[in-house]
PABAKE-146930 format. One record per residue: residue in three letters; z, x, y of N, C-alpha, C in turn. Coordinates in steps of 0.05 Angstrom, whole numbers, padded with zeros to 5 digits, always signed. Layout:
! residues N
ALAZXYZXYZXY/...
! end
This chain:
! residues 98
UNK-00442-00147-00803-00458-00143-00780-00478-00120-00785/UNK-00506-00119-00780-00530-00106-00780-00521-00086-00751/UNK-00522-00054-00758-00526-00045-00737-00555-00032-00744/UNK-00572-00020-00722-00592-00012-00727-00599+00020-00722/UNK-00610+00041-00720-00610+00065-00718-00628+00072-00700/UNK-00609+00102-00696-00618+00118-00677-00623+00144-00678/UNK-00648+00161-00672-00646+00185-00673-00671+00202-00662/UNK-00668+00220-00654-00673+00244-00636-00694+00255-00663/UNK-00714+00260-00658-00732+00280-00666-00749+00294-00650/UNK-00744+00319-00661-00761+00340-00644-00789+00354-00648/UNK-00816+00351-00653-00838+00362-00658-00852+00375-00635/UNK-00848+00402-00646-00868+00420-00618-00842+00421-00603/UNK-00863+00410-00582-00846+00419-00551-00831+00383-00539/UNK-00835+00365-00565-00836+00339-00553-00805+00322-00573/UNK-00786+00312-00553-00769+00297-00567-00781+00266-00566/UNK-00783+00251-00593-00783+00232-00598-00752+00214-00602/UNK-00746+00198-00587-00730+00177-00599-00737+00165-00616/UNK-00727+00156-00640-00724+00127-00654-00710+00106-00654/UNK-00717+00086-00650-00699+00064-00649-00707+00040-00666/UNK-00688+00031-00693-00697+00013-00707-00681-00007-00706/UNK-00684-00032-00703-00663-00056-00699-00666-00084-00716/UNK-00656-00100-00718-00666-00119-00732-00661-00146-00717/UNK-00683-00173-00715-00677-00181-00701-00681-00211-00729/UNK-00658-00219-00722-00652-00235-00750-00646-00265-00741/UNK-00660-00274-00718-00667-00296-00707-00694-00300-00717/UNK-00707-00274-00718-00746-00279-00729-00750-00279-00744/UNK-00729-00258-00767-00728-00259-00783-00743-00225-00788/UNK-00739-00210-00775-00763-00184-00769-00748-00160-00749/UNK-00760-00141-00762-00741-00117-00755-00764-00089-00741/UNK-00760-00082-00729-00779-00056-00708-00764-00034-00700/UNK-00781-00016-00710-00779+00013-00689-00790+00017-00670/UNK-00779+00021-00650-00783+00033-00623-00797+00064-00620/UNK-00811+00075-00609-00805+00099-00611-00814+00108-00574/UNK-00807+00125-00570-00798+00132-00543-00800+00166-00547/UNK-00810+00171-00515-00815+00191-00509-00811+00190-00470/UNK-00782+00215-00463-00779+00215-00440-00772+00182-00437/UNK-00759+00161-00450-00755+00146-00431-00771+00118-00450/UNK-00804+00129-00445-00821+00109-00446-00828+00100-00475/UNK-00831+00078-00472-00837+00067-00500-00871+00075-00507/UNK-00876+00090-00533-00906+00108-00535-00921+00085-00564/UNK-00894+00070-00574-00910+00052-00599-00887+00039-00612/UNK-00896+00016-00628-00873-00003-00642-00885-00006-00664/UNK-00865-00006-00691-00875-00014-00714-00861-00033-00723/UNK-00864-00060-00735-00856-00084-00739-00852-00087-00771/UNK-00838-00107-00772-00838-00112-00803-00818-00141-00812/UNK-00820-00160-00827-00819-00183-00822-00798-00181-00862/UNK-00780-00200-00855-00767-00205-00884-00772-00231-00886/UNK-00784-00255-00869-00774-00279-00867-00794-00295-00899/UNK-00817-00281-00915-00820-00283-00937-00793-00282-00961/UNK-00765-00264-00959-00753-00264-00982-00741-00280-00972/UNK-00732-00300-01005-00711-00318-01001-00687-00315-00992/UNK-00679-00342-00994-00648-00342-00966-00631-00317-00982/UNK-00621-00321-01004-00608-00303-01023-00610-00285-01027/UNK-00636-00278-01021-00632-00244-01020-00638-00234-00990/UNK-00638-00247-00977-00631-00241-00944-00603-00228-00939/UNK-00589-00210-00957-00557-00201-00953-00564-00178-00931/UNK-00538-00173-00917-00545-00155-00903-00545-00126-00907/UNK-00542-00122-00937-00549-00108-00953-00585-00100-00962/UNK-00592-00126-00962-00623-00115-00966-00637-00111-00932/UNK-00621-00117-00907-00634-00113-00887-00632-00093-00878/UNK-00607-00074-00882-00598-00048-00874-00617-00032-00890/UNK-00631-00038-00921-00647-00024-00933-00668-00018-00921/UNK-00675-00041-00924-00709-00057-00897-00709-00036-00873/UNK-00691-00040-00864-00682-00020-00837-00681+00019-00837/UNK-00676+00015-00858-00666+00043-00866-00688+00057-00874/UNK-00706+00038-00896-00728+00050-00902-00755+00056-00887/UNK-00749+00042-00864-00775+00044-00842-00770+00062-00823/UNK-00742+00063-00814-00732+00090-00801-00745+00106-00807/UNK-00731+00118-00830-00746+00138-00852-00768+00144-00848/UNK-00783+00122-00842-00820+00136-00847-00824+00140-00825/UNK-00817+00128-00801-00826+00141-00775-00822+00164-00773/UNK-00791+00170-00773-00778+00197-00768-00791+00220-00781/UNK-00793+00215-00807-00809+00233-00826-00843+00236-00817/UNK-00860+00213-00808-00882+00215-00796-00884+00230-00771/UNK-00863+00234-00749-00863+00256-00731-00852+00277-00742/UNK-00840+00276-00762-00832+00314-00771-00848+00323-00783/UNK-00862+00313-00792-00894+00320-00810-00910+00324-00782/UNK-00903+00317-00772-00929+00327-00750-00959+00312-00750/UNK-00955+00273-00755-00965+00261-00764-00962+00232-00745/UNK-00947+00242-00723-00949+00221-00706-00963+00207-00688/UNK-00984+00218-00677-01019+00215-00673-01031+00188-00695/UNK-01025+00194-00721-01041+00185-00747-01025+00149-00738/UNK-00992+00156-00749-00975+00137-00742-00980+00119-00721/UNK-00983+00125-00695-00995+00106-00678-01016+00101-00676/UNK-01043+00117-00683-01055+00098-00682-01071+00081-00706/UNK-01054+00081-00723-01050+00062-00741-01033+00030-00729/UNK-01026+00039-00719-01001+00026-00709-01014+00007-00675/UNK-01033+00022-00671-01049+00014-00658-01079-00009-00670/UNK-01089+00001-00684-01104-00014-00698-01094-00052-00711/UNK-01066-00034-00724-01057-00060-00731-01044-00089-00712/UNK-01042-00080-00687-01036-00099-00664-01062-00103-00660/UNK-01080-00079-00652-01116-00093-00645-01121-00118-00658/UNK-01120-00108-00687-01129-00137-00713-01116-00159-00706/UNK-01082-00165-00702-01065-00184-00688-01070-00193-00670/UNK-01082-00189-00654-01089-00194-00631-01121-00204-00634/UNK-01137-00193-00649-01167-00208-00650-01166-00224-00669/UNK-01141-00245-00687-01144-00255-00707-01132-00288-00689/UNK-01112-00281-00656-01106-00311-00645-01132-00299-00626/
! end
């Protein structure tokens, strides 16, 4: 069973939640990130390109693990501004491409 993570980061004066889950009906896994409550941005990411075989839930906890990572690390850098709106852009494009 895939559990997904959680964690508290603090920059400045501001706690960030993380929340990364995998949703393995879509085949695609997201971070949440949250502030006070509210959801501030989502970063997505899709496995349903690797084959069935290497779909273990070994390489999804990786998948999972490794994108944690860069959010969490992108608000302790003090780089979370950059992060969303990146993160912003790339739903804009998604959205002007249907």
């Amino acid at each position: 069973m895939i559990f997904g993570f959680n964690t508290d980061v603090k920059h400045e004066n501001t706690v960030y939640h993380v929340q990364t889950e995998a949703h393995p009906s879509s085949h695609t896994f997201q971070s949440t990130i949250f502030v006070k409550g509210q959801c501030i941005g989502k970063k997505s990411g899709s496995y349903a390109d690797a084959q069935d075989e290497a779909q273990t839930e070994q390489y999804l906890h990786e998948l999972l693990k490794e994108q944690h990572r860069h959010v969490v690390e992108a608000i302790r850098n003090g780089q979370i501004e950059a992060l969303l709106k990146s993160l912003e852009a790339a739903q804009k494009a998604a959205t002007d491409f249907l």
